[in-house]
C-alpha positions in Angstrom: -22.8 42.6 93.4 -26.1 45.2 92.6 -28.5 42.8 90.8 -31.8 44.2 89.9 -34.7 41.6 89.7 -38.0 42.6 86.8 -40.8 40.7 88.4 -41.9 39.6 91.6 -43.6 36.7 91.2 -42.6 32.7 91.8 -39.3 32.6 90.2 -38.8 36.9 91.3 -39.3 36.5 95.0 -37.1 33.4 94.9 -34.1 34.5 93.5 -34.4 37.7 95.8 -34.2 35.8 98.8 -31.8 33.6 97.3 -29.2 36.6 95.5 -30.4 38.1 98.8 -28.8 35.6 101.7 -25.8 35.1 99.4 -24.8 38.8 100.5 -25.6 40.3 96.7 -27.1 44.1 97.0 -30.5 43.2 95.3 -33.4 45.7 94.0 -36.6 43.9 93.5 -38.7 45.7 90.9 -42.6 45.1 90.0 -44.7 46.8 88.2 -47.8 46.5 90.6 -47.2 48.5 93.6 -50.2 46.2 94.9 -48.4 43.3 94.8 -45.6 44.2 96.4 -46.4 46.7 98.9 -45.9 44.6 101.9 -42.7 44.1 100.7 -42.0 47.9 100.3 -42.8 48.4 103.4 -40.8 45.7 105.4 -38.3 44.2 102.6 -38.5 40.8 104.3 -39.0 37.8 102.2 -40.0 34.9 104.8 -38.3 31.4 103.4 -39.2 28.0 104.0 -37.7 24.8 101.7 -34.1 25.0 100.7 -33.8 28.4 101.9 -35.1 29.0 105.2 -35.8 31.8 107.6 -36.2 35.5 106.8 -34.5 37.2 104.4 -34.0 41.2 103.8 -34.2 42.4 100.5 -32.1 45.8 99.8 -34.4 47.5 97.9 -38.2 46.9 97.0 -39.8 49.1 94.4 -42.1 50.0 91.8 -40.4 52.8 90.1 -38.0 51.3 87.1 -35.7 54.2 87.3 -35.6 53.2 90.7 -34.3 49.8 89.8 -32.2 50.6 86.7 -30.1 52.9 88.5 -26.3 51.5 88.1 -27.4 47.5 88.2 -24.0 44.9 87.3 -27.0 42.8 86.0 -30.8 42.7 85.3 -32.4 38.8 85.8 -36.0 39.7 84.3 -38.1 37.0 85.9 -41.6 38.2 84.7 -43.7 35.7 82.0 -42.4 35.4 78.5 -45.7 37.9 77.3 -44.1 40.6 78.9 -40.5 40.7 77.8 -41.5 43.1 74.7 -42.8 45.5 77.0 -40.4 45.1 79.4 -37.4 45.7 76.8 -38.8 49.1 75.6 -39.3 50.1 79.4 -35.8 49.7 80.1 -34.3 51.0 76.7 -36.0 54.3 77.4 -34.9 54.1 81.1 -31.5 52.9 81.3 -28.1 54.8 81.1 -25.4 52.5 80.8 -24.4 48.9 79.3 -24.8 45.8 81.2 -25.9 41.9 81.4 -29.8 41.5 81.2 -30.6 37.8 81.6 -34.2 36.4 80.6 -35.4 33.6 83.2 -36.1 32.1 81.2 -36.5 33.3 77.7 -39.0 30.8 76.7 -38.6 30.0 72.8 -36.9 32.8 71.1 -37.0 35.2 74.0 -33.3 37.0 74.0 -34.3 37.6 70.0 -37.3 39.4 70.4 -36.0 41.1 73.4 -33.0 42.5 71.3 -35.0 43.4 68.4 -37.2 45.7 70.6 -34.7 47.4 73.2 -32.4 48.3 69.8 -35.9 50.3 68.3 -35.6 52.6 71.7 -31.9 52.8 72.3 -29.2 52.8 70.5 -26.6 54.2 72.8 -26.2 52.0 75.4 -25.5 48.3 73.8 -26.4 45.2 76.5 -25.5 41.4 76.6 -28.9 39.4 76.1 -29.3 36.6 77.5 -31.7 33.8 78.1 -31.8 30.8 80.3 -33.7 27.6 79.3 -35.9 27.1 82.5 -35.7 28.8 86.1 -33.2 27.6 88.5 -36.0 27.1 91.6 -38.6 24.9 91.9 -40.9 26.9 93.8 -44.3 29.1 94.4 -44.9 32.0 96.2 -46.9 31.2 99.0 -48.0 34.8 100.3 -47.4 38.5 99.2 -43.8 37.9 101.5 -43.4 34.3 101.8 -42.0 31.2 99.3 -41.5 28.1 99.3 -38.5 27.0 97.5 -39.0 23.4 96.9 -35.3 22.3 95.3 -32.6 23.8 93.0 -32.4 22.6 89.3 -28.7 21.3 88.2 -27.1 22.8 84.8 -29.6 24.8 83.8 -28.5 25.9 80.4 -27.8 29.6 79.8 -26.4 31.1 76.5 -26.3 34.7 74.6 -27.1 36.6 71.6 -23.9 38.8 71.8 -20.9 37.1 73.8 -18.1 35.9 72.2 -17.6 32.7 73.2 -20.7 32.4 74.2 -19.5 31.8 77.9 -18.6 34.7 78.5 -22.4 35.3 79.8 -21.3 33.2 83.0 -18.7 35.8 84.1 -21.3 38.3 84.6 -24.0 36.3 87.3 -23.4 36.5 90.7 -20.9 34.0 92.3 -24.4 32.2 93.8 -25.8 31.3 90.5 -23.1 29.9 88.3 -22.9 26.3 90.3 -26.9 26.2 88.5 -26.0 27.0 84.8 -24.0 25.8 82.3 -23.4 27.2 79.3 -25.0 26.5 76.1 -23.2 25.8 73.1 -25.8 27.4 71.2 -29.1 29.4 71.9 -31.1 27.0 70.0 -30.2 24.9 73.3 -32.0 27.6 75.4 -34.6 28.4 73.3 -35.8 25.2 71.8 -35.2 23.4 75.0 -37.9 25.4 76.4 -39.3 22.2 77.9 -42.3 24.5 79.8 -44.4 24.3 76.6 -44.3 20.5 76.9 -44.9 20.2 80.4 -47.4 23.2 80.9 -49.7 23.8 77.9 -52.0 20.3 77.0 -52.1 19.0 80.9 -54.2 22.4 81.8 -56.1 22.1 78.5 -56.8 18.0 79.1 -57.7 19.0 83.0 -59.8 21.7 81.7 -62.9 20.7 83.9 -60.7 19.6 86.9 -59.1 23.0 87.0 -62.7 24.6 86.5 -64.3 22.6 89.6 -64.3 25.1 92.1 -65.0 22.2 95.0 -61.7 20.1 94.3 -58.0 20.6 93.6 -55.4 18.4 92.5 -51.2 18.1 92.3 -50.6 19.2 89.0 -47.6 16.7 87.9 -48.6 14.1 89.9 -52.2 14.5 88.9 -52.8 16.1 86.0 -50.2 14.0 83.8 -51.9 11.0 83.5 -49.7 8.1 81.2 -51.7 8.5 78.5 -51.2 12.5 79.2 -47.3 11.9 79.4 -47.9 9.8 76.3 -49.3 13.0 74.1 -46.6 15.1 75.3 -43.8 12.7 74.2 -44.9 13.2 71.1 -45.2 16.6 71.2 -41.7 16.7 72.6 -40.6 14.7 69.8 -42.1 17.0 67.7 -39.7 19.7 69.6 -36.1 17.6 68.9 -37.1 17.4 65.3 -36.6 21.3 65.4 -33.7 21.1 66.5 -31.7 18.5 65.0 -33.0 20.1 61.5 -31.7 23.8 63.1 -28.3 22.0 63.6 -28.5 21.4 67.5 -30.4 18.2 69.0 -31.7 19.3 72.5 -32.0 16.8 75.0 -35.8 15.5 75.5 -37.7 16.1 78.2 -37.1 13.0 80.0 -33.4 13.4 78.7 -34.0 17.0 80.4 -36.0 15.9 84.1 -33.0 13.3 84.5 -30.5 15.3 84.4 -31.8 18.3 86.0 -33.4 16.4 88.8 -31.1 13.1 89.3 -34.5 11.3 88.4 -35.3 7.8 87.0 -37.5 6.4 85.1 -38.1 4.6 81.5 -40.6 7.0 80.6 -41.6 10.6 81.0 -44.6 9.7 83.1 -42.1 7.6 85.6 -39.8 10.3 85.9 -42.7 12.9 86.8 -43.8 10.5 89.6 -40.4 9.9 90.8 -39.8 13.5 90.9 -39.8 14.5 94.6 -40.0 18.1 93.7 -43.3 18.0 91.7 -45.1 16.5 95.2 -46.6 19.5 96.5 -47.2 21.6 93.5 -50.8 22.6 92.7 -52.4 22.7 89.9 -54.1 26.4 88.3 -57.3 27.0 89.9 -58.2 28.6 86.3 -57.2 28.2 82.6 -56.7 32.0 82.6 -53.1 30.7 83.5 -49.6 31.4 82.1 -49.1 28.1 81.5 -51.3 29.1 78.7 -50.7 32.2 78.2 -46.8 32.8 78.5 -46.2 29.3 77.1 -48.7 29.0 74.2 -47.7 32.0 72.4 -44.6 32.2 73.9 -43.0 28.4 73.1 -45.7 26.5 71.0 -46.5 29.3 68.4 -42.9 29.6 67.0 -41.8 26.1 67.8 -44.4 25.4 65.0 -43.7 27.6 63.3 -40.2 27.1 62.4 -40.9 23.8 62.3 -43.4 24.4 59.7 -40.9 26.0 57.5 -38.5 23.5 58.0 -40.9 21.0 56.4 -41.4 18.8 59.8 -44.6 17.4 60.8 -45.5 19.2 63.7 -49.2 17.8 63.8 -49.5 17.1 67.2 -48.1 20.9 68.2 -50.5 22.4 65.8 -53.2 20.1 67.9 -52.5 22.1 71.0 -52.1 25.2 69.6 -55.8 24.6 68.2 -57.1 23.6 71.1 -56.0 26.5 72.9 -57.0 28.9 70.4 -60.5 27.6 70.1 -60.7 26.6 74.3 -60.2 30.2 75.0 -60.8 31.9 71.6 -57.9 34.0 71.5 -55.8 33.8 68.3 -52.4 32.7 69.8 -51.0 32.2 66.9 -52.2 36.1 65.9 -50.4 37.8 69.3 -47.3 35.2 69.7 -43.7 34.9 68.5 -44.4 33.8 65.1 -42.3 34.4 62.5 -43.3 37.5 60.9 -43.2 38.7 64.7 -40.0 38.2 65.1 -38.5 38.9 62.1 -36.3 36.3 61.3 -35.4 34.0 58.2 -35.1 30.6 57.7 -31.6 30.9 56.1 -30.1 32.5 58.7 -31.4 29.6 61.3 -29.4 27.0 58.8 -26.7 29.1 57.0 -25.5 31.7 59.8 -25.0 30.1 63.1 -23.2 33.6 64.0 -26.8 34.4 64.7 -26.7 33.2 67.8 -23.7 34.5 69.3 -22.8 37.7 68.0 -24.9 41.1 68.6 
């Protein structure tokens, strides 16, 4: 199968490697030749972790015509900022219909996506799609090198324009569909972005940890403290609210981590020690981080704000959100998905389900 990769970062290198050793024909795109240009030159991604050894990548480039040319699918693996950018790129570079896949989409992601690749082209219609969270646990441990810690079970993937929404599983390569299961409605994938609970108010609470340039600490294991965890349960109930009132409970975070990584635990603060997968994992050596930068504006911003219009108390969201803003004195709020942004009415959230599956 041709599968071009957007983004060559964590989740980017991965999933080359991975699409890579399953024997799928895979062009890894980035828009930095600097980071990549190792990579151009040898198109070996060294493994260690689940995947192990060296892996050769079919094509490496920086040149999107380059990596739009005939693709069965596009898995965009870049930060949730970028997908605006990137959707105009490719509608003004691409020349036929296909799959493009957001991993993930963060909250609202395929939406916004859609709404700005239709403003460029309008000949060449494509399946959007969005999953709810990466499929690897892992980090990119040099320019060529990652380390893919374990593979998340039933990740959920759904669509804007399928029919049944399914259907989005019939184009990913044979190597991915064991990961994802489909959701029953994108609400599942886009509210069930459990990143914003688990990335944005541990950075901001270890703000002078992640500062002090003479330590480092694990990030999960670390960083969320029980009375941490405890804040972000609330947050995250904050997060099922929305979706019950939108028609379509998601599972909570702990709900989420259980089933995703066989872990146990009566609370979300057991679960993140018990989860073998979070051992190794760093935390930011800066705030300057898309854990607050992709998942602030990207997830918290219109998780409050749809919850806002629905009449929820979303206090403790709107904490974080504040917090952020002022912490780094950028308007999130200003720049990220809000409504206005994206265009969309409340009435078609609770009235028109059709939203989510048909283009």
């Amino acid at each position: 199968m041709k599968v071009t990769i957007l983004g060559a970062g964590n989740s980017g290198i991965a999933m080359a490697a991975h699409l890579s050793k399953e024997g799928n024909e895979v062009t890894l795109w980035n828009r930095s030749r600097s980071t990549i240009s190792k990579l151009i030159k040898t198109r070996t991604i060294h493994c260690e972790g689940v995947i192990s050894g060296e892996v050769n990548v079919d094509m490496v480039t920086d040149d999107i015509k380059v990596a739009l040319k005939d693709p069965d699918i596009i898995l965009i693996t870049t930060p949730a900022n970028s997908h605006k950018e990137l959707a105009e790129l490719i509608a003004k570079n691409i020349d036929k219909s296909t799959a493009i896949v957001l991993n993930p989409g963060r909250t609202f992601g395929a939406i916004e996506f859609k709404s700005t690749y239709k403003k460029y082209n309008k000949i060449h219609r494509q399946i959007i799609g969005e999953t709810q969270t990466i499929i690897y646990t892992c980090r990119k441990t040099a320019e060529d090198a990652v380390n893919i810690m374990a593979f998340k079970d039933s990740v959920l993937i759904s669509s804007l324009n399928t029919e049944p929404n399914n259907t989005i599983m019939d184009y990913l390569p044979d190597c991915l569909k064991n990961y994802f299961t489909p959701a029953k409605s994108i609400i599942e994938t886009s509210i069930g972005n459990v990143g914003m609970i688990l990335h944005c108010a541990p950075l901001l609470l270890n703000a002078g940890w992640t500062e002090n340039l003479s330590n480092s600490y694990k990030y999960y294991y670390d960083g969320i403290t029980p009375t941490i965890a405890g804040l972000l349960e609330k947050i995250d109930m904050e997060r099922v609210a929305v979706s019950e009132a939108l028609g379509h409970r998601v599972e909570s975070t702990m709900e989420w981590m259980k089933r995703t990584y066989h872990v146990s635990g009566n609370s979300l603060y057991e679960c993140i020690q018990n989860n073998d997968a979070y051992k190794t994992i760093e935390a930011p050596s800066s705030l300057r981080h898309r854990y607050i930068f992709e998942d602030i504006p990207c997830g918290l911003v219109p998780l409050e704000a749809i919850g806002i219009r629905l009449g929820l108390d979303m206090s403790y969201t709107t904490l974080i959100v504040d917090l952020a803003s002022k912490l780094m004195n950028v308007d999130f709020r200003l720049i990220g998905r809000n409504l206005k942004y994206l265009d969309i009415s409340l009435s078609k959230y609770i009235h028109g389900d059709n939203l989510w599956r048909v283009g």
